[in-house]
Structures are given as structure tokens and as C-alpha cells.
KEKE-3310 file (N, C-alpha, C; in steps of 0.2 Angstrom, whole numbers, plus 5000, padded with zeros to 4 digits):
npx = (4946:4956:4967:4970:4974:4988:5004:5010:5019:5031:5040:5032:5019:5026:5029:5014:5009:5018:5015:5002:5003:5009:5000:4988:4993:4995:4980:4975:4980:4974:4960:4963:4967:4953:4944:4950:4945:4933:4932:4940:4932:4917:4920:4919:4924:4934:4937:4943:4955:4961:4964:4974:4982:4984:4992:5004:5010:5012:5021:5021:5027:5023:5025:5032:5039:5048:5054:5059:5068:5077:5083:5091:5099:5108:5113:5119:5124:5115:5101:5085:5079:5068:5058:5065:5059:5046:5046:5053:5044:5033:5039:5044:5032:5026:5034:5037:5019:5021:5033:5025:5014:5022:5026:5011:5007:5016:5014:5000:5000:5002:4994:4976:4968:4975:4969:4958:4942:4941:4955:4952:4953:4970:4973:4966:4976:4985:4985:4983:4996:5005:4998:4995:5003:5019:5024:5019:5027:5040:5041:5035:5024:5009:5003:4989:4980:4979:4978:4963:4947:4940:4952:4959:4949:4949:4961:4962:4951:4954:4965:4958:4955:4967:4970:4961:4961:4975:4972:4965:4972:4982:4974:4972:4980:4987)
npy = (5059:5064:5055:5058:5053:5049:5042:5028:5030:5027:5031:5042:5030:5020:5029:5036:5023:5019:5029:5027:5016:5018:5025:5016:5007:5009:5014:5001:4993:5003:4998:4985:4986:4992:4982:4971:4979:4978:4965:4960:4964:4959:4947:4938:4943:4929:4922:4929:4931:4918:4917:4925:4921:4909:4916:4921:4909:4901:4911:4916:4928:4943:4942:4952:4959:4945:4947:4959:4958:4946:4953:4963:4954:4948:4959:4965:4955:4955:4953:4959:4972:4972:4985:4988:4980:4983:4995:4990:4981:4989:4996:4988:4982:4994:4996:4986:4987:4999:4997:4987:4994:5002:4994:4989:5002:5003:4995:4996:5006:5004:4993:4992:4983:4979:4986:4981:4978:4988:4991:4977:4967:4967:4969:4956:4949:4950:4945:4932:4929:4932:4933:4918:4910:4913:4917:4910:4900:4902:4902:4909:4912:4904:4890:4893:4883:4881:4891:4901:4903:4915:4923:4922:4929:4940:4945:4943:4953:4965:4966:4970:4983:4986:4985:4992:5007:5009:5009:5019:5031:5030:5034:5045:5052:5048)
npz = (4772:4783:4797:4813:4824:4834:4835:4844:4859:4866:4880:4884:4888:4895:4908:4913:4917:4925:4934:4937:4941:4955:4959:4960:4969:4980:4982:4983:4993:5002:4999:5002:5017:5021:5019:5026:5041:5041:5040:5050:5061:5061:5068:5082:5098:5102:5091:5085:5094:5093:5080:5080:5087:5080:5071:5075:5080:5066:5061:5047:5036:5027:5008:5001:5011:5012:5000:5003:5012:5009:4997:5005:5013:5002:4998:5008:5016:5028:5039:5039:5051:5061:5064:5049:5041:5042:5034:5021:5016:5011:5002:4991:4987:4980:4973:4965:4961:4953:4944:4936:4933:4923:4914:4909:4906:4894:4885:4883:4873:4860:4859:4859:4866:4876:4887:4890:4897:4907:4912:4921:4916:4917:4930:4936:4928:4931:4946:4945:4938:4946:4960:4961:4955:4952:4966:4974:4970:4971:4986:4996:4996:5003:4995:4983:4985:5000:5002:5012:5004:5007:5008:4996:4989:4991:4990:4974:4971:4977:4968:4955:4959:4959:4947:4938:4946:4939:4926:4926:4929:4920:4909:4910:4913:4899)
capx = (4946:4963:4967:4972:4979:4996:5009:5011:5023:5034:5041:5024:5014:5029:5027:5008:5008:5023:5011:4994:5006:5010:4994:4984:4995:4992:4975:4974:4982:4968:4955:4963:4966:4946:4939:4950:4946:4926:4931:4939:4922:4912:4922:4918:4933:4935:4936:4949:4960:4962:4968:4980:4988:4988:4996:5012:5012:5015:5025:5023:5028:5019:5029:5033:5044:5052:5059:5063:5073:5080:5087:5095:5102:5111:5117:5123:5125:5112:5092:5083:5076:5059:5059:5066:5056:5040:5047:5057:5038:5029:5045:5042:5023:5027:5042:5033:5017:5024:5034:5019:5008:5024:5023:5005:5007:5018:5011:4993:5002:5003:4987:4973:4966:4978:4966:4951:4937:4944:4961:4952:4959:4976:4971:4966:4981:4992:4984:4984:5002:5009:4999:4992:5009:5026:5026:5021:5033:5047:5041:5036:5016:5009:5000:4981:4976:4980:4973:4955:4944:4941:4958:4958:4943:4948:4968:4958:4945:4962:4969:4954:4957:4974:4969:4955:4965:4980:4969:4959:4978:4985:4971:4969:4987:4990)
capy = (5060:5064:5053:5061:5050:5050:5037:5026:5034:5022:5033:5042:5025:5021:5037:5038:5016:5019:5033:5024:5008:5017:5027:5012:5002:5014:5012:4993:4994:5006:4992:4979:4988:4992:4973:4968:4980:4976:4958:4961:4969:4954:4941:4938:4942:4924:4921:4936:4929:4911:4918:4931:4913:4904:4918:4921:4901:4902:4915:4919:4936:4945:4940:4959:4959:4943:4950:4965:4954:4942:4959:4965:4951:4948:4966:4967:4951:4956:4953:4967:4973:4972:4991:4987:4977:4988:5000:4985:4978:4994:4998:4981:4984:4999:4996:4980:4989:5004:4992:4982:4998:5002:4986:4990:5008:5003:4990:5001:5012:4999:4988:4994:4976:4978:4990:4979:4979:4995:4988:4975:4961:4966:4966:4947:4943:4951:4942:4925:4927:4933:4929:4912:4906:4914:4920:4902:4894:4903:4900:4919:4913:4897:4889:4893:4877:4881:4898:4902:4906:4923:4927:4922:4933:4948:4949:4946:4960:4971:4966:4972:4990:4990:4988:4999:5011:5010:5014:5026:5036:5031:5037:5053:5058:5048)
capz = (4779:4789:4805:4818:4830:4836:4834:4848:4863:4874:4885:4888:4889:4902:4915:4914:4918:4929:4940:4936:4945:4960:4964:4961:4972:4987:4981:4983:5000:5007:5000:5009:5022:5023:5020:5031:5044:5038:5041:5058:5066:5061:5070:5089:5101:5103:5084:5083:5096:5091:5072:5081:5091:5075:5066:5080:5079:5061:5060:5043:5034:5018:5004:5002:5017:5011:4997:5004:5016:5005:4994:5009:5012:4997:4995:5014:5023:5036:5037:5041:5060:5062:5058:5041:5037:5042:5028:5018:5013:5006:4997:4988:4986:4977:4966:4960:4960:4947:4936:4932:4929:4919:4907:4906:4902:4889:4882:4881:4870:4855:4860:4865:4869:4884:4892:4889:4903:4910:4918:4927:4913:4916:4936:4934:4926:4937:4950:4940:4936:4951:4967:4960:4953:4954:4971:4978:4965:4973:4992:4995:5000:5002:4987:4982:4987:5006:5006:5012:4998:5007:5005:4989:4984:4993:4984:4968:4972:4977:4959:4950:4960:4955:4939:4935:4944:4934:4918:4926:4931:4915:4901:4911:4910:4893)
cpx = (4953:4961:4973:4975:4986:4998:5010:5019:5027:5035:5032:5020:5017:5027:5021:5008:5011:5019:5004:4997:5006:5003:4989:4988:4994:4983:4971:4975:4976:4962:4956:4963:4957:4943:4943:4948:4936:4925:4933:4931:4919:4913:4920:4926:4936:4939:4945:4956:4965:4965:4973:4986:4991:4992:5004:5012:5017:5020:5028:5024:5025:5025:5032:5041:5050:5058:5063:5071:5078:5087:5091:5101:5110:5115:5119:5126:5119:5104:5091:5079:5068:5058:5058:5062:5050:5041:5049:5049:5037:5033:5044:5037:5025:5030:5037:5026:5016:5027:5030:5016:5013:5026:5014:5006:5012:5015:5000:4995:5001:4999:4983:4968:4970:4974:4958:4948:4939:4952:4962:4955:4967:4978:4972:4971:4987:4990:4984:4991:5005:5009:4998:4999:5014:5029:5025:5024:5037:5048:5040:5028:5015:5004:4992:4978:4976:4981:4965:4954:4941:4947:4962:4954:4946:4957:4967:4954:4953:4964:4967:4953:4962:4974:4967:4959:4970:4979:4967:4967:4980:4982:4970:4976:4990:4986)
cpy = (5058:5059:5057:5060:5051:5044:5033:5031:5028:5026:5036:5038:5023:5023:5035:5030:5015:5024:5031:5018:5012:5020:5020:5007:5004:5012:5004:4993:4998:5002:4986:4980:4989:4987:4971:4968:4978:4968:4957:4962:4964:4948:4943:4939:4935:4922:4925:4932:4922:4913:4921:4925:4911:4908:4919:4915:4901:4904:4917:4927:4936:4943:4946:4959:4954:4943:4955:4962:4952:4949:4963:4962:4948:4954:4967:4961:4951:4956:4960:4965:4971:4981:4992:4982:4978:4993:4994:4985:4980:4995:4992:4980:4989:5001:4992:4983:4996:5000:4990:4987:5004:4999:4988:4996:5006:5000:4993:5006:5008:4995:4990:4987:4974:4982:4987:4978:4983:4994:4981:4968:4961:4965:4959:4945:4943:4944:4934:4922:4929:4929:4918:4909:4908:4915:4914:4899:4897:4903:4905:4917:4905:4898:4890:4889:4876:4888:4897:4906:4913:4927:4928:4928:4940:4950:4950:4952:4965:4969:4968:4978:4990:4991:4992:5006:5012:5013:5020:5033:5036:5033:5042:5058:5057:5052)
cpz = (4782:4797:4806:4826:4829:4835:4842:4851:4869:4877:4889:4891:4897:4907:4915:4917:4925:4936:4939:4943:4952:4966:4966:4969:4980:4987:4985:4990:5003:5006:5004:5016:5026:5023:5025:5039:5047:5042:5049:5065:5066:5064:5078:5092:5101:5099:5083:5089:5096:5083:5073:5084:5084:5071:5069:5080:5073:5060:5053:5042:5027:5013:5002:5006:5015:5008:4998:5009:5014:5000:4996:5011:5009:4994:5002:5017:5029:5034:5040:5049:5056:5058:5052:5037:5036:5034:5022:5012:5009:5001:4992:4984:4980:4970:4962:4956:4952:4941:4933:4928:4921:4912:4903:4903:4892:4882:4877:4875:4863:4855:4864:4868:4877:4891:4894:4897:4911:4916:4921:4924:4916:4924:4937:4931:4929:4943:4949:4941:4943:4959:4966:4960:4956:4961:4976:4977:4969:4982:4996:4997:5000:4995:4988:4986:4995:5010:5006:5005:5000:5007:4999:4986:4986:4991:4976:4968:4973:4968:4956:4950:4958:4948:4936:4940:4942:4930:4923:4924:4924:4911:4904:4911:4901:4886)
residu = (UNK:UNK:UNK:UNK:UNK:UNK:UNK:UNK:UNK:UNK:UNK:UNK:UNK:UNK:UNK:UNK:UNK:UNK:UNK:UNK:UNK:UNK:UNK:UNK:UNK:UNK:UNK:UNK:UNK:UNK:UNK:UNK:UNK:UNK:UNK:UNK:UNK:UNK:UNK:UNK:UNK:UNK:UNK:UNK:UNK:UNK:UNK:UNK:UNK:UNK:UNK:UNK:UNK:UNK:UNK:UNK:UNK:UNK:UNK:UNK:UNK:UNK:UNK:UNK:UNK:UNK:UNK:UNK:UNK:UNK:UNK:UNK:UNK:UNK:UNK:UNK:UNK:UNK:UNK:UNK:UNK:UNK:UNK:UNK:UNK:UNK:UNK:UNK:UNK:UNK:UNK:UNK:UNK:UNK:UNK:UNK:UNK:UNK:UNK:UNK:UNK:UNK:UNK:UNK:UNK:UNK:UNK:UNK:UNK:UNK:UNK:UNK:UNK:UNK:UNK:UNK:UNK:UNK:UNK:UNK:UNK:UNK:UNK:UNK:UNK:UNK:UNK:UNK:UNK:UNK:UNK:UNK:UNK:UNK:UNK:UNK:UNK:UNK:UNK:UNK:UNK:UNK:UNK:UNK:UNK:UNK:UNK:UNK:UNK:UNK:UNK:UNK:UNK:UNK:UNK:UNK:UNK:UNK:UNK:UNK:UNK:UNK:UNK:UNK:UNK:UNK:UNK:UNK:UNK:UNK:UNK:UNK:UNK:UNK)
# end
């Protein structure tokens, strides 16, 4: 009996991981977008306006934006408008978004233990390694420990869509 599989492919694993990454990453954004808007509804106006105070108090920004900021920054001298940083963010979202689902394409091409539990492993681990750790360690979100546990659940729940749609985009072009 002849096998008939093919030989591992990096460029292909790439492209199809690299377009897995960016659909999903649109993807992911329109699930947040809908729990969030799910979670809006169920708050009383009172509720809604006392989190909108704390949030202009604050004055934080998505870690997205930071970078994007930060990158301009460093390549111009100058922070970005408000504007620029409405487009800055998503541009961030996306790149990042892509690379990753580029890494996994590739990496899927060589191990299929990289695809295990339909993406939603490499999902979880994104989310592990990036929003848990790297992206507090560099000052870019606050730490785990001083986020709500619904906003905790609901960037991992996003992580497990970007995953499973990753695979889904990458084993349907791979």
C-alpha cells in the first residue's frame, strides 16, 4: 500500500494560516462586538452610566491602539490623533491577528497536534500567552488579577473563535 500524502508545505501552511488569521480575527471582533452589545442591554441605565464615568476617569486605551501609537511614535516623533488611532488599533488587531494565524498555519503543516481540539488549543494558548502575560508584562492592559472575571471569560471565549476559525479557514484552503 502506497501513501499518498504530501510532504509538508511551508509556504502554503503560511498563506492558508496567514488568511485563517485575518478572517478569524474580524471574526472575533464581531463576537465581541455582540457579547458586549448582549451585555450592554442587560445593565440598567444607571449601571451603564456609572461604568461610562469610570471609564473617562480612567482613561485607559485597548492595548491595540497603544501599540499602534507607540509605533508611530518611534517611526515619526508624533502620537497619533484620535483618528489615528481609531484606524491605528484595528490595523494592530489584524497584523497581529494574521501573523499568529501565520505561525499556526505553518506550524499545522509539520504537526498535526498543532490543530488539536479544532484550533480552540492554539486559541487558549494565544490567549494564555499573550493577553494573560506579555501584553501586561509590557504595560499594554492591566494584569489578570485586576480584570473582572467577565472580561476575562469573554476575551478567552473570543480566543476560542479566533481559533476554531483559523482552522476552520486554514483546512479548507490547506
Amino acid at each position: 500500500m502506497t501513501n499518498h500524502t504530501q510532504p509538508p508545505n511551508l509556504t502554503r501552511g503560511l498563506l492558508a494560516g496567514a488568511l485563517g488569521g485575518l478572517v478569524a480575527s474580524w471574526v472575533m471582533n464581531l463576537f465581541i462586538a455582540a457579547a458586549m452589545k448582549a451585555h450592554e442591554c442587560a445593565k440598567s441605565p444607571e449601571q451603564q452610566a456609572r461604568e461610562q464615568l469610570q471609564q473617562n476617569e480612567d482613561g485607559s486605551e485597548d492595548s491595540t491602539i497603544k501599540v499602534a501609537d507607540t509605533i508611530t511614535w518611534l517611526a515619526t516623533g508624533q502620537h497619533l490623533s484620535k483618528e489615528g488611532k481609531q484606524m491605528g488599533g484595528p490595523i494592530v488587531h489584524y497584523a497581529f491577528g494574521t501573523l499568529m494565524g501565520a505561525c499556526y498555519g505553518a506550524l499545522a503543516q509539520y504537526s498535526k497536534s498543532t490543530t488539536a481540539y479544532a484550533g480552540t488549543a492554539f486559541g487558549t494558548g494565544l490567549f494564555i500567552a499573550a493577553d494573560e502575560i506579555i501584553v501586561p508584562a509590557l504595560g499594554l492592559s492591566k494584569p489578570p488579577t485586576q480584570q473582572t472575571a467577565s472580561d476575562q471569560l469573554l476575551h478567552y471565549a473570543a480566543h476560542l473563535v479566533y481559533g476554531a476559525t483559523t482552522e476552520l479557514v486554514r483546512r479548507y484552503i490547506a
